[in-house]
ROSE-4610 file (N, C-alpha, C; in Angstrom, 1 decimal, always signed):
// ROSE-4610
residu = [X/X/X/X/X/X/X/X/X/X/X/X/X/X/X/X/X/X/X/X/X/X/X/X/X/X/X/X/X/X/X/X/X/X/X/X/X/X/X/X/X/X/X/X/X/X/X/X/X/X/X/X/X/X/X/X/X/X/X/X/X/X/X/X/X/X/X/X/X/X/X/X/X/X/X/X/X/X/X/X/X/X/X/X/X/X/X/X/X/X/X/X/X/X/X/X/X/X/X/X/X/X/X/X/X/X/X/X/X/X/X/X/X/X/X/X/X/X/X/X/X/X/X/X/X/X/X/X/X/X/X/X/X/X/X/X/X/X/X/X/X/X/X/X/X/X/X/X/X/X/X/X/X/X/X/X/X/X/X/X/X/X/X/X/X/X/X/X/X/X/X/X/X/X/X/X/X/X/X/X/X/X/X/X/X/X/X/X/X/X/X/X/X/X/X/X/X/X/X/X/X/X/X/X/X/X/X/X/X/X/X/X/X/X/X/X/X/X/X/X/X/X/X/X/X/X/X/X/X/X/X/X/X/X/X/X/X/X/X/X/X/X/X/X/X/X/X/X/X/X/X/X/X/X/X/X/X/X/X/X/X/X/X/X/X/X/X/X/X/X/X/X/X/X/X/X/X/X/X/X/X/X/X/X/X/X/X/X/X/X/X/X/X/X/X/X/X/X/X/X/X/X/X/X/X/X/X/X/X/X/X/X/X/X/X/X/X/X/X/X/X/X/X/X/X/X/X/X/X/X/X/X/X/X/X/X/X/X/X/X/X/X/X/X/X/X/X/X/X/X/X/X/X/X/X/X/X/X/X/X/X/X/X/X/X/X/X/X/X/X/X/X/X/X/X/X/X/X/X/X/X/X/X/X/X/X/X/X/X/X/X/X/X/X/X/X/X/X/X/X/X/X/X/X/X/X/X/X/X/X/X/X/X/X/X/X/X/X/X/X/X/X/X/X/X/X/X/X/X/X/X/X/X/X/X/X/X/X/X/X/X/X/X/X/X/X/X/X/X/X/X/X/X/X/X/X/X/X/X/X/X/X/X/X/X/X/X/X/X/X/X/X/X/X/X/X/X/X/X/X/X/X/X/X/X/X/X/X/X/X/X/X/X/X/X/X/X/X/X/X/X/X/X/X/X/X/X/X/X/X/X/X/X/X/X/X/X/X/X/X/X/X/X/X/X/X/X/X/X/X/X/X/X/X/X/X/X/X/X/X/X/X/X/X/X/X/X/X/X/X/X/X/X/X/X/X/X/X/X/X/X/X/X/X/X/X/X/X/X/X/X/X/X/X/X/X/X/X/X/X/X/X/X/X/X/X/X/X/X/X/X/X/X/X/X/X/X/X/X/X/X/X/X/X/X/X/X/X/X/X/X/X/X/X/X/X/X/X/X/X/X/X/X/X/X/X/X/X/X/X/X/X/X/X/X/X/X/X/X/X/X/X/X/X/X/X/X/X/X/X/X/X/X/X/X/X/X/X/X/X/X/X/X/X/X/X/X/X/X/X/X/X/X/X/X/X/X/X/X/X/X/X/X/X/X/X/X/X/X/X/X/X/X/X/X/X]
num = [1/1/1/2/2/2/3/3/3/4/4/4/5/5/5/6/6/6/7/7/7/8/8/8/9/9/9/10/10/10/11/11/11/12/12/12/13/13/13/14/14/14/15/15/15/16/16/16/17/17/17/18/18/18/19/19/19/20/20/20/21/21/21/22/22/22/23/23/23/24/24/24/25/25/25/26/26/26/27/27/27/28/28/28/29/29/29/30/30/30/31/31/31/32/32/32/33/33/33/34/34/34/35/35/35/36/36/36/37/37/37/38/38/38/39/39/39/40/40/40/41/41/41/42/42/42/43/43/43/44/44/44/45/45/45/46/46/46/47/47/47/48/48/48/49/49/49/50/50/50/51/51/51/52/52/52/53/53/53/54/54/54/55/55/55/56/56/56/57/57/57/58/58/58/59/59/59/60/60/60/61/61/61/62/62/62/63/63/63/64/64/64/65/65/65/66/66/66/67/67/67/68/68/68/69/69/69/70/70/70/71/71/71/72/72/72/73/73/73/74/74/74/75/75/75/76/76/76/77/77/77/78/78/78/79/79/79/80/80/80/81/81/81/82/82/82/83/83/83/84/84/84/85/85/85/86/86/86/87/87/87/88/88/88/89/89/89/90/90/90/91/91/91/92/92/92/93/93/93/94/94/94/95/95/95/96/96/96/97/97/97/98/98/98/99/99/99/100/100/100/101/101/101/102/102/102/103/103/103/104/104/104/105/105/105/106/106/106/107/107/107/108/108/108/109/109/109/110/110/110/111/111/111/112/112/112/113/113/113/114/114/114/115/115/115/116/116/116/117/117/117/118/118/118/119/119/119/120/120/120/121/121/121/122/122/122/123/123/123/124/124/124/125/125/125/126/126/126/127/127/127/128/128/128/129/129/129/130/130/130/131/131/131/132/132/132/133/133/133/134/134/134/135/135/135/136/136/136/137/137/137/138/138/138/139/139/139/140/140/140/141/141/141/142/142/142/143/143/143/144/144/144/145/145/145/146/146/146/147/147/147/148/148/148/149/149/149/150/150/150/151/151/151/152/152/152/153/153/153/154/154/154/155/155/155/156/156/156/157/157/157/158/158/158/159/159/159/160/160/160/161/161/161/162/162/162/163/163/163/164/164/164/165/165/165/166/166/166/167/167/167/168/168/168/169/169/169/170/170/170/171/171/171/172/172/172/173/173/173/174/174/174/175/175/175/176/176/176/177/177/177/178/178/178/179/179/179/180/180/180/181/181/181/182/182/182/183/183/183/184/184/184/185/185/185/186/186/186/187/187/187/188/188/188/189/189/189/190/190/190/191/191/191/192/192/192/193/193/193/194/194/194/195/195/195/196/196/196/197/197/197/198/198/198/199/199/199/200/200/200/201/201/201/202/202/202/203/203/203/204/204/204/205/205/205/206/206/206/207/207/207/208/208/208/209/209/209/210/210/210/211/211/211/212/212/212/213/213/213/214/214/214/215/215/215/216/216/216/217/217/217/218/218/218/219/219/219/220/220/220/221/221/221/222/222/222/223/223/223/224/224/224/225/225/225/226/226/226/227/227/227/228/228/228/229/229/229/230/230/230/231/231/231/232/232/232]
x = [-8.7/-9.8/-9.4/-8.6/-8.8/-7.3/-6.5/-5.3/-6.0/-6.8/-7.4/-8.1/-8.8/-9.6/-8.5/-7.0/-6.8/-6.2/-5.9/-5.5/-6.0/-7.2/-8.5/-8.4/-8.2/-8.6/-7.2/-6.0/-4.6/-4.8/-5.4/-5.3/-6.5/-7.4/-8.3/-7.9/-6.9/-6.6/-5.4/-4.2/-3.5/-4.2/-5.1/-5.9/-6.9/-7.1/-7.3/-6.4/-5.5/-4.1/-3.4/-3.8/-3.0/-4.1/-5.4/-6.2/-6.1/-6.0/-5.9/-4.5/-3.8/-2.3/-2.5/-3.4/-3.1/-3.9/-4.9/-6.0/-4.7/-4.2/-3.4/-2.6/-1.9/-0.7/-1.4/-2.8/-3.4/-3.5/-3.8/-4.5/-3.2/-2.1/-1.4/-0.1/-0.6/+0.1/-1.2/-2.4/-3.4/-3.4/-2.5/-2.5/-1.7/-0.6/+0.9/+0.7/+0.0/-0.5/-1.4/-2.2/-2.8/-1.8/-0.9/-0.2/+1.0/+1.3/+2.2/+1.6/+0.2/-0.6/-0.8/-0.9/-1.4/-0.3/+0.8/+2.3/+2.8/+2.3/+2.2/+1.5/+0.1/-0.3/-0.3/-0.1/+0.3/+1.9/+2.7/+3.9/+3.2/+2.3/+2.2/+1.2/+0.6/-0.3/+0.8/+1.4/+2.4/+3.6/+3.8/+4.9/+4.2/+2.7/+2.0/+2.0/+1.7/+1.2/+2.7/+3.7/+5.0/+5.3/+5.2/+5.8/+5.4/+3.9/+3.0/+3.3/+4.2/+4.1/+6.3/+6.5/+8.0/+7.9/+8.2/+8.4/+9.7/+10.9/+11.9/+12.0/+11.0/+11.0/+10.3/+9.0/+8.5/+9.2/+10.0/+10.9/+12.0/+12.3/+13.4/+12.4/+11.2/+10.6/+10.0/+9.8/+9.6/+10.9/+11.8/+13.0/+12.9/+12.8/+13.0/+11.9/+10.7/+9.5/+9.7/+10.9/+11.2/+10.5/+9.9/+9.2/+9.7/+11.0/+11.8/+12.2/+11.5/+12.7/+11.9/+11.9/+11.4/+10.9/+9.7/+9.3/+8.4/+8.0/+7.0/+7.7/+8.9/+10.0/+8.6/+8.4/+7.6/+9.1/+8.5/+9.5/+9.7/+10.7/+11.2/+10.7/+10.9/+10.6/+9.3/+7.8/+7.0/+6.6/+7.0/+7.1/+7.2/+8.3/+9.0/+7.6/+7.2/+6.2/+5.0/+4.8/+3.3/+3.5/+5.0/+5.0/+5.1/+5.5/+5.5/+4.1/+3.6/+2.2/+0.8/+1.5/+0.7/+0.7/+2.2/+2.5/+2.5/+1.9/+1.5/+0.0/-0.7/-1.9/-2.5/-1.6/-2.0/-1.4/-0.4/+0.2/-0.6/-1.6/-2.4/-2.0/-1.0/-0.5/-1.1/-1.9/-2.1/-3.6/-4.6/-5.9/-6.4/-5.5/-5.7/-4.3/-4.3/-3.1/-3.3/-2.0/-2.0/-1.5/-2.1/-2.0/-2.5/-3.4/-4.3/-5.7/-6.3/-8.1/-8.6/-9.8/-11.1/-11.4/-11.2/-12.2/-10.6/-8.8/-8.4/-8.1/-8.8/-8.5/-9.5/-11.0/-12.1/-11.8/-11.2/-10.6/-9.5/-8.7/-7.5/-8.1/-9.3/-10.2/-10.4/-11.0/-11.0/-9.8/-9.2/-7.3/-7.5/-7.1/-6.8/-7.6/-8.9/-9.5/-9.3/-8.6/-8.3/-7.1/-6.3/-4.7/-4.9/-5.7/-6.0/-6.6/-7.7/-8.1/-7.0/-6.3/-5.4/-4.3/-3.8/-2.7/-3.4/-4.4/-5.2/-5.4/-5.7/-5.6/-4.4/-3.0/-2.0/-1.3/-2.1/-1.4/-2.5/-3.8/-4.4/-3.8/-3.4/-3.2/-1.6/-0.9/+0.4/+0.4/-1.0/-1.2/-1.6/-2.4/-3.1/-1.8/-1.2/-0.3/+0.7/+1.4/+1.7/+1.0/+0.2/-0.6/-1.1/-1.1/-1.4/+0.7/+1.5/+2.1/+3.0/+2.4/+2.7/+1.6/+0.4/-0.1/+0.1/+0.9/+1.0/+3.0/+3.0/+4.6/+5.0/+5.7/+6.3/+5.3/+4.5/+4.4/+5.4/+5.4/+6.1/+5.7/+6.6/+6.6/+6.3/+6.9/+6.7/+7.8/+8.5/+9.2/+8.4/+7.6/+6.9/+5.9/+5.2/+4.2/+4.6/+6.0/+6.0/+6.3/+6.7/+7.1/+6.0/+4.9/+3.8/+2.9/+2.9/+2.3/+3.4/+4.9/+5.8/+5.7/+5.4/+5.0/+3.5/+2.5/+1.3/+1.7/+3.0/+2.7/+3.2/+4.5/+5.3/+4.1/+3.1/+2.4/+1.9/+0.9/+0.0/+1.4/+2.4/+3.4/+3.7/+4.2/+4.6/+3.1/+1.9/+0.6/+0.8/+1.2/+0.6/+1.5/+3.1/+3.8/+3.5/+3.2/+3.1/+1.2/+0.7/-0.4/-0.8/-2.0/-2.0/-2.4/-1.2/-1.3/-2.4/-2.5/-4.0/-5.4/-5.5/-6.7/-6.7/-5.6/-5.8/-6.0/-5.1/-5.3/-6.9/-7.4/-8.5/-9.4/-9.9/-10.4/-9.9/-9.0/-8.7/-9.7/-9.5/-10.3/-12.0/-12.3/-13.9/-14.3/-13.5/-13.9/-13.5/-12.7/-12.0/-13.2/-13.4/-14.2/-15.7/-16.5/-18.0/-18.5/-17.3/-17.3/-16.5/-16.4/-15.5/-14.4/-14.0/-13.6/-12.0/-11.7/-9.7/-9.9/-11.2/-10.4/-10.2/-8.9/-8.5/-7.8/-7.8/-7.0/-5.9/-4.9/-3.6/-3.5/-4.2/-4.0/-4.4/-5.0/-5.9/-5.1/-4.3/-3.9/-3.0/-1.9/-0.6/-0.3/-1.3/-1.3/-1.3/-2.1/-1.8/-0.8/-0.1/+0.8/+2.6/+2.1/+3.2/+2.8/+2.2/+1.8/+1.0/+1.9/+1.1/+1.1/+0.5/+0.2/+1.2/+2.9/+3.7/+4.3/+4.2/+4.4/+3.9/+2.6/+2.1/+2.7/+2.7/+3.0/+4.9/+5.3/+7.2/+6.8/+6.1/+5.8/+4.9/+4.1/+3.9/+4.4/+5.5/+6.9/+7.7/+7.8/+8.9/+7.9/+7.1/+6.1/+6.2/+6.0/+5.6/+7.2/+8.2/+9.7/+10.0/+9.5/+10.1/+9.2/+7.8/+6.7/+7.5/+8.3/+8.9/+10.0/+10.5/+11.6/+11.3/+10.6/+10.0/+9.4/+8.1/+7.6/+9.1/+10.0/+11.0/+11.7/+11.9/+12.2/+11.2/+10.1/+9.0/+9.2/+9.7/+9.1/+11.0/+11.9/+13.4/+12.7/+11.8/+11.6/+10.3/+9.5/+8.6/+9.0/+10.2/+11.0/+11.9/+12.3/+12.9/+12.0/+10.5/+10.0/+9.8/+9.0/+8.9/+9.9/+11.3/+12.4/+12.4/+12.6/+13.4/+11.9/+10.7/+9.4/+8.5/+9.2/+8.3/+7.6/+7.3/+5.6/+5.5/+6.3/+5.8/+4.9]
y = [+49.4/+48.9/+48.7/+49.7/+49.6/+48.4/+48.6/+47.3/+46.0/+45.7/+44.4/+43.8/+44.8/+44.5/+44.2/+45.0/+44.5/+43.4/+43.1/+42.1/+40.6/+40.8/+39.8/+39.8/+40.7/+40.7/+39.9/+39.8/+39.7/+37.8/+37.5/+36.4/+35.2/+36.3/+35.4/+35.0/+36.0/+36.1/+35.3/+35.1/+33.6/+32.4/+32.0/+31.1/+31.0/+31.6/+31.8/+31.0/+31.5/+31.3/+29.9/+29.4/+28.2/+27.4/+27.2/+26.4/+26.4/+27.4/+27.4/+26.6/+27.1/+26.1/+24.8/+24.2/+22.7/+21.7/+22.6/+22.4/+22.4/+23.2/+23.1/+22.1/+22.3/+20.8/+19.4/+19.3/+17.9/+17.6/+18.5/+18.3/+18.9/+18.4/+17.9/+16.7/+16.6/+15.3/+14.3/+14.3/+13.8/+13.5/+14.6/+14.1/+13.7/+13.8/+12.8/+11.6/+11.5/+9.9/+9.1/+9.6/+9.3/+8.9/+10.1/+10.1/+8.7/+8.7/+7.1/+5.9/+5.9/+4.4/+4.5/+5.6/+5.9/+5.1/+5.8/+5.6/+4.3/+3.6/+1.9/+1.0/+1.4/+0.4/+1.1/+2.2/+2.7/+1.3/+1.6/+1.1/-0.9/-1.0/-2.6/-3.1/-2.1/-2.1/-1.9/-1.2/-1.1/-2.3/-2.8/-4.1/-5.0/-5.4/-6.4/-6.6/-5.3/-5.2/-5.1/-4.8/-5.0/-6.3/-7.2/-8.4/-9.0/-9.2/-10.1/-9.6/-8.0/-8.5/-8.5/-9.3/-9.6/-11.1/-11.7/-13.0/-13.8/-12.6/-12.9/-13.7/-12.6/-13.4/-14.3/-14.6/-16.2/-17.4/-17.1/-18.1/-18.3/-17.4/-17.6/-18.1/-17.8/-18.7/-20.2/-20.0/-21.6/-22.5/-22.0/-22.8/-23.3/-22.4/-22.3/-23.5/-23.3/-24.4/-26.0/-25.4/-27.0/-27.4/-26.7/-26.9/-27.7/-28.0/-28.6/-29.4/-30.4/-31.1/-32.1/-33.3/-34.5/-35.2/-35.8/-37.5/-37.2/-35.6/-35.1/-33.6/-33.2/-32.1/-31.2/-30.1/-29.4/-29.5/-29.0/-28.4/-26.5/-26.4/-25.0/-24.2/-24.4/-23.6/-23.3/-24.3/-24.3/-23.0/-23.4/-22.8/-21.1/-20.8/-19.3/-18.8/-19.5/-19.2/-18.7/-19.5/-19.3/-18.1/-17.6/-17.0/-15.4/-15.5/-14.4/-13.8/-15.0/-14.9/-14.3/-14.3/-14.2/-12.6/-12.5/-10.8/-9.7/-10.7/-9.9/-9.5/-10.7/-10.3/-9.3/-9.8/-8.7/-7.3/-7.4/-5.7/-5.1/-5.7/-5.2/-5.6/-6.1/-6.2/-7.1/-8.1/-8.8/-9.6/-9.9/-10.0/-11.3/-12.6/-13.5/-14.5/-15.2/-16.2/-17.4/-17.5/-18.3/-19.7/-20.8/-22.6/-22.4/-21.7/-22.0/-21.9/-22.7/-23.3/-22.0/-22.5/-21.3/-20.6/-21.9/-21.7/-20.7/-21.3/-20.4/-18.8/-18.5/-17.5/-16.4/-17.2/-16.3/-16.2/-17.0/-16.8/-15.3/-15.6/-14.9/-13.2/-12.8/-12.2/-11.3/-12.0/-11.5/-11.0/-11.7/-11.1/-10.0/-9.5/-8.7/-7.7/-7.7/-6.4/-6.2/-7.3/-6.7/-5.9/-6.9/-6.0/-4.5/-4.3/-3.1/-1.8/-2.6/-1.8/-1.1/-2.4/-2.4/-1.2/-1.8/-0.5/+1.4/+0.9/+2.8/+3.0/+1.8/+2.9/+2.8/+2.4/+2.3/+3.7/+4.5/+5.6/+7.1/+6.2/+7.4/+7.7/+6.2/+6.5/+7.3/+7.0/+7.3/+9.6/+9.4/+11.3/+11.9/+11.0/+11.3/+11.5/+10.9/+10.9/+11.8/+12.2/+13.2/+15.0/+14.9/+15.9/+15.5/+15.0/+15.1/+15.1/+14.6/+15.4/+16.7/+17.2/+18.3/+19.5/+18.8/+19.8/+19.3/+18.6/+18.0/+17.9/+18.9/+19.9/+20.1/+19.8/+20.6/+19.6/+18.6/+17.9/+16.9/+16.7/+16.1/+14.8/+13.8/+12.2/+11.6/+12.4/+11.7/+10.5/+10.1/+8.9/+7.5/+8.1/+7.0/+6.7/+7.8/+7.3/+7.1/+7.0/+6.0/+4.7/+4.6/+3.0/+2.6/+3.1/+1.7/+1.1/+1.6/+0.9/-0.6/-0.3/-1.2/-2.4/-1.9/-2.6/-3.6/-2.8/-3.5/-4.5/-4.7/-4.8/-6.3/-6.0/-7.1/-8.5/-8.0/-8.2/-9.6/-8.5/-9.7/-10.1/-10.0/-11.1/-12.4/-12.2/-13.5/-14.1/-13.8/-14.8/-15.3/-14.7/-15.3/-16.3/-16.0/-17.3/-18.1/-18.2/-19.3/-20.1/-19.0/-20.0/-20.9/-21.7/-22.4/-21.7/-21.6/-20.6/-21.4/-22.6/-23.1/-23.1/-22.6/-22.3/-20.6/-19.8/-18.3/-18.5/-19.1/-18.8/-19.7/-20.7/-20.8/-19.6/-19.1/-18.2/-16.6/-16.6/-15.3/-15.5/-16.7/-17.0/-16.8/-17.2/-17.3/-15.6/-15.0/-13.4/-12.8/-12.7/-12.3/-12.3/-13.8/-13.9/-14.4/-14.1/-14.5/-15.6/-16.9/-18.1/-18.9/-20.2/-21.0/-21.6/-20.1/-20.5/-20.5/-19.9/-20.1/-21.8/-22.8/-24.3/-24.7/-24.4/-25.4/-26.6/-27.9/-28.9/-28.7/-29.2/-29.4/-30.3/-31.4/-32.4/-31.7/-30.5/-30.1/-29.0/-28.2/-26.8/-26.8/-26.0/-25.5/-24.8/-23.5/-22.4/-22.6/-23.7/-24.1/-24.7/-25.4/-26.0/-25.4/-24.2/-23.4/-22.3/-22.2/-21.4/-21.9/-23.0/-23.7/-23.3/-23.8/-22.5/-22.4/-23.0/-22.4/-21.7/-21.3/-20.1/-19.1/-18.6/-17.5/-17.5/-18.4/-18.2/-17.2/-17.8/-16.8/-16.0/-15.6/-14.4/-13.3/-13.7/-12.7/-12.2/-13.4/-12.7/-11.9/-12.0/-11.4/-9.9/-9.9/-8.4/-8.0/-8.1/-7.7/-7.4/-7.8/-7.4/-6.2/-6.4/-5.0/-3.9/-4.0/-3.1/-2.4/-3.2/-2.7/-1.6/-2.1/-1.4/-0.1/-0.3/+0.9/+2.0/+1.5/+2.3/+2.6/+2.3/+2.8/+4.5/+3.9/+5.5/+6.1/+5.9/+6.9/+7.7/+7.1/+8.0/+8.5/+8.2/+9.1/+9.9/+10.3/+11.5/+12.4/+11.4/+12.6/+13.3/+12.8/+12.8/+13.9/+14.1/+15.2/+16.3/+16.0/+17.1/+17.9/+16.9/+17.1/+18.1/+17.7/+18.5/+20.0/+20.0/+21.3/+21.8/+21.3/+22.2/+22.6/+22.3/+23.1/+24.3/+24.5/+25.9/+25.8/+26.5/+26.6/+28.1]
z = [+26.3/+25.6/+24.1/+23.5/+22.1/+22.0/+22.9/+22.6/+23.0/+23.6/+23.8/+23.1/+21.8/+20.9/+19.7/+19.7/+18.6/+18.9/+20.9/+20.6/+20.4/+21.0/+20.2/+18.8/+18.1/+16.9/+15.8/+16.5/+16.1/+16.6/+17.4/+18.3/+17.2/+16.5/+15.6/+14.1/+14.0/+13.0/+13.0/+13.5/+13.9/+13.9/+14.6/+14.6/+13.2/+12.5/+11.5/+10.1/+10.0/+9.3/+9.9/+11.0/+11.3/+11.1/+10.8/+10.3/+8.7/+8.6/+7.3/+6.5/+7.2/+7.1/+7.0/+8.2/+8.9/+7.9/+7.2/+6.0/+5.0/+4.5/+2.9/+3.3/+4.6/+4.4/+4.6/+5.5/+5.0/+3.8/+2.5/+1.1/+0.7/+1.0/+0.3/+0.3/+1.4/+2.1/+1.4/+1.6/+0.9/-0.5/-1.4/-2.5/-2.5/-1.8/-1.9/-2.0/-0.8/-0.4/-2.1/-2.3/-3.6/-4.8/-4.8/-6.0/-6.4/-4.3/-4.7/-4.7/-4.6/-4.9/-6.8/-6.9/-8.3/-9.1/-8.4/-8.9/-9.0/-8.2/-8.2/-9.1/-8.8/-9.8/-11.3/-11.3/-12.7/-13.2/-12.4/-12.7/-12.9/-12.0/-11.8/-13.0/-13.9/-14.9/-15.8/-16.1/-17.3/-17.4/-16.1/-16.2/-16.9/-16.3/-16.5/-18.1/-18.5/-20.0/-21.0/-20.6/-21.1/-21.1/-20.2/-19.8/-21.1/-21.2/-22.2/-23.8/-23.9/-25.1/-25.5/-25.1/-25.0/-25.6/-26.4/-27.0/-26.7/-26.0/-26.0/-24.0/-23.5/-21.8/-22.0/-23.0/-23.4/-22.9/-24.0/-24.3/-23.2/-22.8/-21.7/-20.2/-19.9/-18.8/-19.4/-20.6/-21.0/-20.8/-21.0/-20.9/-18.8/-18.5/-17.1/-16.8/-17.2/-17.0/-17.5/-18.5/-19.0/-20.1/-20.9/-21.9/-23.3/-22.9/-24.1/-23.7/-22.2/-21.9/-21.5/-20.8/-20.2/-21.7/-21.0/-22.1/-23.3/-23.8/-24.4/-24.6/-25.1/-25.4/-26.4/-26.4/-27.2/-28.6/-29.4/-31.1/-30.4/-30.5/-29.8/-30.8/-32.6/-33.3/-33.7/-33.1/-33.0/-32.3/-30.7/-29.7/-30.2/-30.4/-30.6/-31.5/-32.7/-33.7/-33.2/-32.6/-31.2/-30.1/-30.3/-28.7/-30.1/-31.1/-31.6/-32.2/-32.4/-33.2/-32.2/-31.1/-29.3/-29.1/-29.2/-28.8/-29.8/-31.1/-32.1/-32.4/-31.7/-31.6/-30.0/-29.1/-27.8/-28.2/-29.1/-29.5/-30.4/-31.0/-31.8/-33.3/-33.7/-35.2/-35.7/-35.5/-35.5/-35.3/-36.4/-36.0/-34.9/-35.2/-35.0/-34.4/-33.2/-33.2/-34.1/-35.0/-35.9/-34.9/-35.5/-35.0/-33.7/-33.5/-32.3/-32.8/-31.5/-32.3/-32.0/-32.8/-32.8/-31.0/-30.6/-28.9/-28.3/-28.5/-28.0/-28.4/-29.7/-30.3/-29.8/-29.2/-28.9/-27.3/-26.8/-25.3/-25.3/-26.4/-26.3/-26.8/-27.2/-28.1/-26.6/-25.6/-24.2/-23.2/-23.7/-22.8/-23.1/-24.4/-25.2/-24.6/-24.8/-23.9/-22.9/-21.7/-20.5/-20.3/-21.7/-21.6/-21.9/-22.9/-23.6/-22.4/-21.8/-20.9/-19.1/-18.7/-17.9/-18.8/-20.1/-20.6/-20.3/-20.5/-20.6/-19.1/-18.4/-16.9/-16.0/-16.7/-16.2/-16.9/-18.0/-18.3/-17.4/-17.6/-16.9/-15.5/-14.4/-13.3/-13.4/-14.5/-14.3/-14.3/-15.3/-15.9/-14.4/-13.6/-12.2/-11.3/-11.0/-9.8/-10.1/-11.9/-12.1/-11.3/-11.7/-11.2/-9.5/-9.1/-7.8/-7.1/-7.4/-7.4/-7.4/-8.3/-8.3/-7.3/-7.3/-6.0/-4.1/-4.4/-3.3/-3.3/-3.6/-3.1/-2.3/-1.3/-0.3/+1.0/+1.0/+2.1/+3.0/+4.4/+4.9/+4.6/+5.1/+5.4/+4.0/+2.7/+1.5/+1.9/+2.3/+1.7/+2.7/+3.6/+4.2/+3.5/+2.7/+2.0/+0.8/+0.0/-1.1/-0.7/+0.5/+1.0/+1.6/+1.7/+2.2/+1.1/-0.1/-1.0/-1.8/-1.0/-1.3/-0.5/+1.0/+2.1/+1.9/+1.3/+0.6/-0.3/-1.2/-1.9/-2.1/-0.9/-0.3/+0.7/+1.3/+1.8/+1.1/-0.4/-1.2/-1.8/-2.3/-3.2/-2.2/-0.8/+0.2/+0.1/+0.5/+0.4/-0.9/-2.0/-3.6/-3.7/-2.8/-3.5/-2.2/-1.2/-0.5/+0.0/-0.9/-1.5/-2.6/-2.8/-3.4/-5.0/-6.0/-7.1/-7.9/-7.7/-8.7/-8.5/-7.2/-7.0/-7.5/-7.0/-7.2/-8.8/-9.7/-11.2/-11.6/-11.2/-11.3/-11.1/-9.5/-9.3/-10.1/-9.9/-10.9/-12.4/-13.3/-14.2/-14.2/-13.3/-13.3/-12.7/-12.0/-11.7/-12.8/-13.6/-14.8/-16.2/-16.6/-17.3/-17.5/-18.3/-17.7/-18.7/-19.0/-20.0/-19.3/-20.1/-20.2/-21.3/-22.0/-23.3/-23.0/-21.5/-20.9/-20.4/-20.5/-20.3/-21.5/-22.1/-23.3/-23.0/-24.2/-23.7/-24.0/-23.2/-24.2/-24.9/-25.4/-26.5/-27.7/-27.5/-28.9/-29.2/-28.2/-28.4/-28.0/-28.9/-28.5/-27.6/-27.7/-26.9/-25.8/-24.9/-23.8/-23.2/-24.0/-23.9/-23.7/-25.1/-24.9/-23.5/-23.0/-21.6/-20.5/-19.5/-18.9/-17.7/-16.9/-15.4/-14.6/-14.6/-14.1/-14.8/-16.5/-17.4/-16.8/-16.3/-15.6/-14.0/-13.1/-12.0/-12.1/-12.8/-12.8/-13.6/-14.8/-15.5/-14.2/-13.5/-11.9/-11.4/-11.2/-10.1/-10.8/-12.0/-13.1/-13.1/-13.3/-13.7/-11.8/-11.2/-9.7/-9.5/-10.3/-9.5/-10.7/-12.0/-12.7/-12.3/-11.5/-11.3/-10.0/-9.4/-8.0/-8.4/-9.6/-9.7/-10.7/-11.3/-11.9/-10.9/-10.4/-9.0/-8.4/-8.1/-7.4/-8.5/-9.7/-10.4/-10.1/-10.4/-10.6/-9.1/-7.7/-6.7/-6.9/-7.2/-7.0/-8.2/-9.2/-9.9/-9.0/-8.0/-7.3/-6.4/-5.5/-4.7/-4.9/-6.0/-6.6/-6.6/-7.1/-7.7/-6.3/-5.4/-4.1/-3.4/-3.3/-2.9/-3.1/-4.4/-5.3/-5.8/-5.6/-5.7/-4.8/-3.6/-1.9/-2.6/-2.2/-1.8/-0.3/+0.5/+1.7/+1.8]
């Protein structure tokens, strides 16, 4: 009688302890899972916002776009002026883009808060995934769950380049802003001219390939932590 009771009692208590187990390693495979999406668009928000304030890749995709070349060559030294005067006003140094109109300055007035807001949740998501991270130690199948948000990601880039990119950058425009102060002309504005919509289509690809390879450090440093920081 009394060994059957404890071994009832030994038998609930196992079952006990292995729920309890199968509970801590979900919630933390769970935060793993979290932490490499975080880890992504953290990295795809920080490229984004890097890219735009670089004067130096400007210039080197304008060249690519041909901005200096055919029957209407832009002035290059114009050009560079506009591209520095751009990344000085999205970096903040800067109140206003100088040789651009009123209408592109109150357009560019709205970027600027998106860049601004995109920069702060590409550091909050980066502080998040740190910390989910770290409680999410010692779970299995981390390297499948940092490769499917790569797999996501591969997904939307093959549709973006073999869709039609002027309808997305249209539509992107009208969900983005609640005006029409991004149709500038190009006869009136430089700004446009020096950034015309296949300026942004290879500045995409250029941010979406450094976001890949960033997100790729960030998970050889989770990966690490992951290793050499088990808690079993």
């Amino acid at each position: 009688m009394l060994f059957d009771r404890v071994k009832d009692f030994t038998v609930k208590i196992m079952k006990h302890v292995r729920k309890r187990f199968r509970r801590k390693t979900a919630g933390r495979s769970a935060a793993l899972f979290l932490a490499y999406i975080s880890l992504f668009l953290s990295a795809l928000a920080i490229s984004v916002v890097t890219c735009a304030q670089s004067s130096r890749l400007y210039l080197c995709v304008q060249e690519k776009c041909g901005l200096f070349e055919g029957e209407k060559p832009e002035n290059r030294d114009d050009v560079v002026i506009m591209n520095e005067s751009v990344v000085s006003f999205l970096s903040g140094r800067a109140q206003y883009i100088e040789n651009a109109s009123e209408r592109a300055n109150l357009h560019m007035q709205d970027v600027k808060r998106i860049f601004d807001w995109t920069w702060k949740c590409g550091l909050a998501l980066l502080v998040c995934a740190a910390l989910l991270i770290v409680k999410g130690r010692g779970a299995s199948g981390a390297v499948f769950m940092s490769l499917l948000p790569v797999f996501l990601a591969l997904i939307v880039c093959a549709l973006f380049v073999f869709s039609d990119f002027t309808k997305v950058f249209y539509r992107f425009h009208e969900i983005a802003f609640d005006n029409d102060l991004w149709l500038l002309s190009p006869r009136e504005d430089l700004l446009i001219r020096c950034l015309p919509e296949e300026f942004f289509y290879r500045m995409a690809l250029i941010a979406a390939a450094r976001a890949l390879f960033m997100y790729f450090v960030f998970c050889l440093m989770a990966g690490l932590i992951n290793k050499f920081g088990r808690r079993d």
